[in-house]
C-alpha positions as CSV (number, residue, x, y, z in Angstrom):
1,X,-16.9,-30.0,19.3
2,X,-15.0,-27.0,20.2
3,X,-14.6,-24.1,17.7
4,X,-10.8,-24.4,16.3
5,X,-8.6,-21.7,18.1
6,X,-5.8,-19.6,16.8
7,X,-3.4,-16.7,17.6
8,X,-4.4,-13.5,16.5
9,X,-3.7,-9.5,17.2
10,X,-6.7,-8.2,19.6
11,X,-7.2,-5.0,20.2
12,X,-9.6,-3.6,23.2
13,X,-10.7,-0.6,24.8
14,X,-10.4,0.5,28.4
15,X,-12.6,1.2,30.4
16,X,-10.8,4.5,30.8
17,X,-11.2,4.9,26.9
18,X,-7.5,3.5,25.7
19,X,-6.8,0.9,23.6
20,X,-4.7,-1.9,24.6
21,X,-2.6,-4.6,22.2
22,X,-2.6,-8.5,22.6
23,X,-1.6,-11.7,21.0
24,X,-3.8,-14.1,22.0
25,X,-6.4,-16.5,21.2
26,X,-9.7,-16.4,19.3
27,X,-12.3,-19.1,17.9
28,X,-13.2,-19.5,14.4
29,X,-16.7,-19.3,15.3
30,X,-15.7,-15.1,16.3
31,X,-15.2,-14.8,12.5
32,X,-17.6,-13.2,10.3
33,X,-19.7,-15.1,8.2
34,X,-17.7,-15.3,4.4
35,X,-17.6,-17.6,1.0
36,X,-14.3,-18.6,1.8
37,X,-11.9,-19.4,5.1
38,X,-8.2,-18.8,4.2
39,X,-5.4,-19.5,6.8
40,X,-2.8,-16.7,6.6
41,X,0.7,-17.5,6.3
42,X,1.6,-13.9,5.8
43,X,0.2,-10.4,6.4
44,X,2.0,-6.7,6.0
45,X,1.7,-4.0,8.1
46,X,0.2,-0.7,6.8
47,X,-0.3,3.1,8.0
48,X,-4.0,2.0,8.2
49,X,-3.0,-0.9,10.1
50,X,-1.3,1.5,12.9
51,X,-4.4,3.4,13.1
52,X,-7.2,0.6,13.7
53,X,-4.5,-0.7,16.0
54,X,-5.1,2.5,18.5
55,X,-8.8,3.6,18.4
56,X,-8.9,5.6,15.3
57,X,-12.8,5.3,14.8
58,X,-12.1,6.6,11.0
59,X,-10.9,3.3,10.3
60,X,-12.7,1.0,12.8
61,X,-16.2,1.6,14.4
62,X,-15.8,-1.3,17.2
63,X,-13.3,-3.1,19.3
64,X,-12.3,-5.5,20.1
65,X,-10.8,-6.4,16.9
66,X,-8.0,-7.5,14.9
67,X,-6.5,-5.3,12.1
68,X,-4.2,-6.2,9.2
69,X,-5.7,-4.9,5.6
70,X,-3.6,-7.5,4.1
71,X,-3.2,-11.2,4.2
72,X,-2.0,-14.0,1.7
73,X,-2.9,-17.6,2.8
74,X,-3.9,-20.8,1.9
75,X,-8.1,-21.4,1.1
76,X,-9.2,-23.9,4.3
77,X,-12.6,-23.7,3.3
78,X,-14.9,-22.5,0.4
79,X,-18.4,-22.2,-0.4
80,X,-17.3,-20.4,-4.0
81,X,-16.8,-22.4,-6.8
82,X,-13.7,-20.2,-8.1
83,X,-11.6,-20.9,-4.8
84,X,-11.2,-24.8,-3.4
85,X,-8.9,-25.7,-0.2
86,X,-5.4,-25.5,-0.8
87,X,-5.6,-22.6,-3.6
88,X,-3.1,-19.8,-2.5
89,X,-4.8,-16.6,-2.2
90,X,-3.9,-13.0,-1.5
91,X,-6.7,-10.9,-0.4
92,X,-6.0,-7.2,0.4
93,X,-7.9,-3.8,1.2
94,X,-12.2,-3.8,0.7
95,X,-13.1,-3.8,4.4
96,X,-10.5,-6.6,5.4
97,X,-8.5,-4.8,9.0
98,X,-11.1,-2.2,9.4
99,X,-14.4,-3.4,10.5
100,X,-14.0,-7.3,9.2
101,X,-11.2,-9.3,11.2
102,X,-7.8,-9.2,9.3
103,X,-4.5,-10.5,8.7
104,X,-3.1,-9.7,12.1
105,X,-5.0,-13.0,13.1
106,X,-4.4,-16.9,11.6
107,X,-7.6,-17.2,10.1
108,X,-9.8,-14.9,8.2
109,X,-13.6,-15.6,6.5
110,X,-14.1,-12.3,3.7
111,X,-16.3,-12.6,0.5
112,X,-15.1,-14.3,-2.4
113,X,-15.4,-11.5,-4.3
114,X,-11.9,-9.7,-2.0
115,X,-10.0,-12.5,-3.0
116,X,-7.4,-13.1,-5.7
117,X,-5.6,-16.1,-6.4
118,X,-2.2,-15.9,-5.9
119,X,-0.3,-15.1,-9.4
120,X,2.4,-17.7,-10.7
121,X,5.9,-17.4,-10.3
122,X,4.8,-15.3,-7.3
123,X,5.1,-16.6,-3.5
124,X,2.9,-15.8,-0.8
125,X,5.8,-14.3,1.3
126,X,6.6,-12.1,-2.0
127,X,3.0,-10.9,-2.4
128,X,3.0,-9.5,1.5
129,X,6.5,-8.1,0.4
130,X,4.2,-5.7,-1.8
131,X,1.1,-5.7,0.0
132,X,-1.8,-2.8,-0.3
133,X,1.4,-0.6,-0.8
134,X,3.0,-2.6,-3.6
135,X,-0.2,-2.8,-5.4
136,X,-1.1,0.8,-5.2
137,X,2.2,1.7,-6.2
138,X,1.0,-0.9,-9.1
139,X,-2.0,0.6,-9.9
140,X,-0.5,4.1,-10.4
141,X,2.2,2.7,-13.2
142,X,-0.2,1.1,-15.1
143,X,-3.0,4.4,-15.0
144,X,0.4,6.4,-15.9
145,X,1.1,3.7,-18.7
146,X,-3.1,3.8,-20.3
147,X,-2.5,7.6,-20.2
148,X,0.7,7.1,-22.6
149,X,3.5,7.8,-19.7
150,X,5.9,5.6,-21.3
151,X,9.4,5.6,-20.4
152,X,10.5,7.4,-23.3
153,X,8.4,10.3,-22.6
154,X,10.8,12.1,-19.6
155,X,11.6,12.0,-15.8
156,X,8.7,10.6,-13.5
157,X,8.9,12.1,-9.6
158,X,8.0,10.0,-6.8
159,X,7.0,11.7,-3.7
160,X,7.0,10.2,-0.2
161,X,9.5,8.1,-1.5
162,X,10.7,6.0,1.2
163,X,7.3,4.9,1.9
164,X,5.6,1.4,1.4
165,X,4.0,3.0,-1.8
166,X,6.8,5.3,-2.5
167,X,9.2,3.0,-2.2
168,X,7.6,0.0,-4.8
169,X,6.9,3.3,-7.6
170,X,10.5,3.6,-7.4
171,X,11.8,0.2,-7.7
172,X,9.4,-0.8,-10.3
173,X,9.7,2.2,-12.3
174,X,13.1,1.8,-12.3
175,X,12.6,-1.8,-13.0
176,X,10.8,-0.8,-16.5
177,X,13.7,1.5,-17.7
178,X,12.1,4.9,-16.2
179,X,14.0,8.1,-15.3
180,X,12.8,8.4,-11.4
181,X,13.4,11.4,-9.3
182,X,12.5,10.8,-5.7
183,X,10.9,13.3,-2.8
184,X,11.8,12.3,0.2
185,X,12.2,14.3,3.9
186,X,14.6,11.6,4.9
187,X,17.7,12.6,2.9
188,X,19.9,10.4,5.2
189,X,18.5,7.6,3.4
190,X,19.7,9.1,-0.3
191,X,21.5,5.7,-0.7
192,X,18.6,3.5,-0.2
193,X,16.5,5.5,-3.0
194,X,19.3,5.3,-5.1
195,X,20.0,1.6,-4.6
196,X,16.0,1.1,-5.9
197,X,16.7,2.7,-9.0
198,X,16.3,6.4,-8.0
199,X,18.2,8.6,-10.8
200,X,18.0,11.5,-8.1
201,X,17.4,12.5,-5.0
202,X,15.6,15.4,-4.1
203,X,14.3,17.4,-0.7
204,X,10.5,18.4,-0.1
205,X,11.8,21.9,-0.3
206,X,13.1,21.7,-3.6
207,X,10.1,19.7,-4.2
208,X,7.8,22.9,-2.8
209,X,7.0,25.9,-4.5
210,X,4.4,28.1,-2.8
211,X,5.4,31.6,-4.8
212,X,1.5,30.8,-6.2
213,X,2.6,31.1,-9.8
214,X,-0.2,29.1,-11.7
215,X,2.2,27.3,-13.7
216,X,5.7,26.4,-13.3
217,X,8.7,25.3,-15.5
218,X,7.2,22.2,-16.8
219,X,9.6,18.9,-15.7
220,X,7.7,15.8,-14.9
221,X,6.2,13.8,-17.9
222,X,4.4,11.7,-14.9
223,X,4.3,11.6,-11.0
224,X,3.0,9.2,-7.9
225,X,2.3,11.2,-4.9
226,X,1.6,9.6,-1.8
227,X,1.9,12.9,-0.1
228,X,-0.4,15.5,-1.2
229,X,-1.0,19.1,0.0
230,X,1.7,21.6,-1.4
231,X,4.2,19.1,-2.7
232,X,1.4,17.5,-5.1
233,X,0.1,20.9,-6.4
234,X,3.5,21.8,-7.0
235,X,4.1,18.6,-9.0
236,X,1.3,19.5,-10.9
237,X,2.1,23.2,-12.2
238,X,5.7,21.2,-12.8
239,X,3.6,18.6,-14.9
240,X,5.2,19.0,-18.5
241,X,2.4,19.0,-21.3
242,X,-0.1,16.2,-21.3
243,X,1.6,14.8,-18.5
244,X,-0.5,12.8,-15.9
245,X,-0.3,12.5,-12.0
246,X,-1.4,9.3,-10.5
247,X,-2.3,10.9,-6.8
248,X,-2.8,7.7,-4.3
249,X,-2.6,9.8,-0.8
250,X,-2.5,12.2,2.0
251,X,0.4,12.2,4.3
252,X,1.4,15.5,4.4
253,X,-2.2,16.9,3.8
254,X,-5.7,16.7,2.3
255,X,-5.4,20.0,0.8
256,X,-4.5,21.0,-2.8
257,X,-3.7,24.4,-3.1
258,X,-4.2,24.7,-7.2
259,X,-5.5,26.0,-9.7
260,X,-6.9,25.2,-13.3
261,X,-4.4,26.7,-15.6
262,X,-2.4,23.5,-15.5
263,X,-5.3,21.5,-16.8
264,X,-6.5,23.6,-19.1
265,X,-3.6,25.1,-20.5
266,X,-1.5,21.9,-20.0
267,X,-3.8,19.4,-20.6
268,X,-2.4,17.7,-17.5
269,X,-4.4,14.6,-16.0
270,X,-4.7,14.1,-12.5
271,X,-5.9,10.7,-11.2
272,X,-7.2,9.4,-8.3
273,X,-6.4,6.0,-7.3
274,X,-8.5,4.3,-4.5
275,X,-6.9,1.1,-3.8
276,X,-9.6,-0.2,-1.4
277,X,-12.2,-0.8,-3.7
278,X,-10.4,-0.9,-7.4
279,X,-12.0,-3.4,-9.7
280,X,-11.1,-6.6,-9.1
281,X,-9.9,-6.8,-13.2
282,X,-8.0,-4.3,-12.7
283,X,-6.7,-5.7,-9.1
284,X,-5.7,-8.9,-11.2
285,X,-3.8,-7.4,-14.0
286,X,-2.0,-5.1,-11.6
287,X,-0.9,-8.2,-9.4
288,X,-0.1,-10.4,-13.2
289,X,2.5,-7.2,-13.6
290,X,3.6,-7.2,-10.4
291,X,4.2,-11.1,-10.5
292,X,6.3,-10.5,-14.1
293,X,7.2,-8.3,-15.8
294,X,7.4,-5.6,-13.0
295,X,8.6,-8.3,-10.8
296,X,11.9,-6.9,-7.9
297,X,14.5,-9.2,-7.6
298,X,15.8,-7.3,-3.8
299,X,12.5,-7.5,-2.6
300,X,15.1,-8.0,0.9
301,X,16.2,-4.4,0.4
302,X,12.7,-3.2,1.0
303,X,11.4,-5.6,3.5
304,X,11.8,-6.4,7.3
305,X,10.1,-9.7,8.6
306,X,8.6,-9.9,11.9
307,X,6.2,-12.4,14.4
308,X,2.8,-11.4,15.7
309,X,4.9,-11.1,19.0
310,X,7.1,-8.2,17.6
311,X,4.4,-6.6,15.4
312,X,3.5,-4.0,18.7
313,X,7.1,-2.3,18.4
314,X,6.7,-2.4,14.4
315,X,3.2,-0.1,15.0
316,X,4.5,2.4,17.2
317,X,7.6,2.8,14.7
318,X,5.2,3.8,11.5
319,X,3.1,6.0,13.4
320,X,5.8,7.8,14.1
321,X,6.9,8.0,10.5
322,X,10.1,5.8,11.4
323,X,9.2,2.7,9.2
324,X,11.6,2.5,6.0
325,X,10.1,-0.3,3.5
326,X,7.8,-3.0,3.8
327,X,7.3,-4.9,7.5
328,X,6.5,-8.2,6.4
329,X,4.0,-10.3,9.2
330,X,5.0,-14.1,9.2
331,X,1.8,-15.6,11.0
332,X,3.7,-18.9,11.3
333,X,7.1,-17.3,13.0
């Protein structure tokens, strides 16, 4: 009998060494081998997701393939005694998009070990709503929160803020009773920041300081940056005492231009935050937050849905740095 067929994102390489976009059909048998087959209902389109989608070999080593680091579905088959057809699932980052087919595509076969049952009083729609960006936004509350960034203890900045991650920092901050000051470039979009819970709104100029002072009038008790480079070492010499800076990205640059004096004479904390391989305890009580007590009730403010069809425009848009929120992928639509 003929391997089941479904509608999926492809993308191929030319001849002539570009890389071309289609919806069309693939076999489960083109799947990789995995514990568990989940049929996606929903995926969410990422930064990373515009990259694999056009060649970048940083992200994905061959073509053809189908991108999408996110996907929440419904478990079709299992070979894993945690997951049983018909649990609702949500599995997101690990190598799901880059090398291993994703969420751009109906079906997907990962490891049991990627996936997470879906939270109650959480819908599948609502997880992709948060996606790899809600949850890293997640797991940099709740690192602030174990280092004793409570909301008591002063104004929090949010770089990059009207970004996936950005974006969910600010809302569920906000959500918790923080003080948020957001960084953003895009100061036409002041409303929308504020309308998330924002308590102000400030430029990446007033958010840069490159005199090279070692320390700098101390203002944040915590910060998410998503940005990096000069805004994040300036948010660091800004870092009041045994502050903490939860530091989940690169969009403005790799670099940081610092130096020790604000950890040593400070006591400030910088932490990483890798949200492609966190531990899956950690991935779980992040998600139980999100799915409660950190849980957005405007999740529409922040989200656009689209079909597979209309997911090419939505790709070209964030690599241009034109996407605002969360572009939700309705696999069904």
């Amino acid at each position: 009998m003929a391997s089941k067929k479904f509608k999926a994102m492809v993308v191929q390489e030319t001849p002539d060494g570009k890389y071309i976009r289609q919806i069309t059909d693939k076999s489960l048998d083109e799947l990789p081998e995995g514990d568990v087959l989940i049929k996606v209902k929903y995926s969410s389109l990422n930064y990373k997701d515009g990259l694999s989608a056009t060649g970048h070999r940083g992200v994905t080593r061959n073509y053809p393939h189908t991108p999408g680091v996110d996907a929440a579905g419904i478990v079709a088959q299992s070979v894993s005694d945690e997951f049983r057809p018909g649990d609702k699932v949500i599995v997101t980052s690990y190598d799901l998009g880059m090398n291993t087919s994703g969420g751009f595509g109906q079906y997907i076969s990962v490891p049991a070990a990627w996936v997470v049952p879906l939270p109650d009083n959480l819908s599948l729609k609502e997880s992709m709503a948060y996606g790899t960006a809600g949850l890293t936004a997640g797991f940099c509350i709740l690192k602030l929160r174990e280092h004793y960034i409570t909301a008591d203890k002063g104004e929090i900045l949010v770089t990059g803020a009207t970004g996936g991650v950005g974006s969910f920092a600010v809302a569920m901050l906000a959500k918790i009773g923080y003080h948020v000051v957001s960084v953003t470039g895009k100061l036409d979009e002041k409303q929308f920041l504020m309308d998330l819970g924002a308590k102000e709104v400030i430029s990446r100029e007033e958010a840069t300081d490159t005199s090279g002072k070692p320390l700098l009038e101390g203002r944040w008790a915590g910060v998410v940056d998503s940005v990096g480079g000069e805004i994040l070492a300036t948010a660091i010499r800004s870092t009041r005492l045994h502050g903490a800076v939860a530091c989940c990205g690169n969009v403005a640059s790799p670099d940081l231009p610092i130096n020790v004096y604000p950890f040593i004479l400070r006591g400030i904390t910088l932490i990483g935050i890798d949200s492609q391989s966190c531990p899956m305890e950690f991935r779980r009580r992040t998600w139980e937050k999100i799915a409660n007590e950190w849980k957005l009730t405007a999740l529409d403010r922040q989200t656009f849905v689209c079909s597979l069809e209309e997911l090419d425009a939505e790709i070209d848009r964030i690599l241009a740095g034109e996407q605002k929120g969360r572009v939700i992928v309705d696999l069904a639509r």
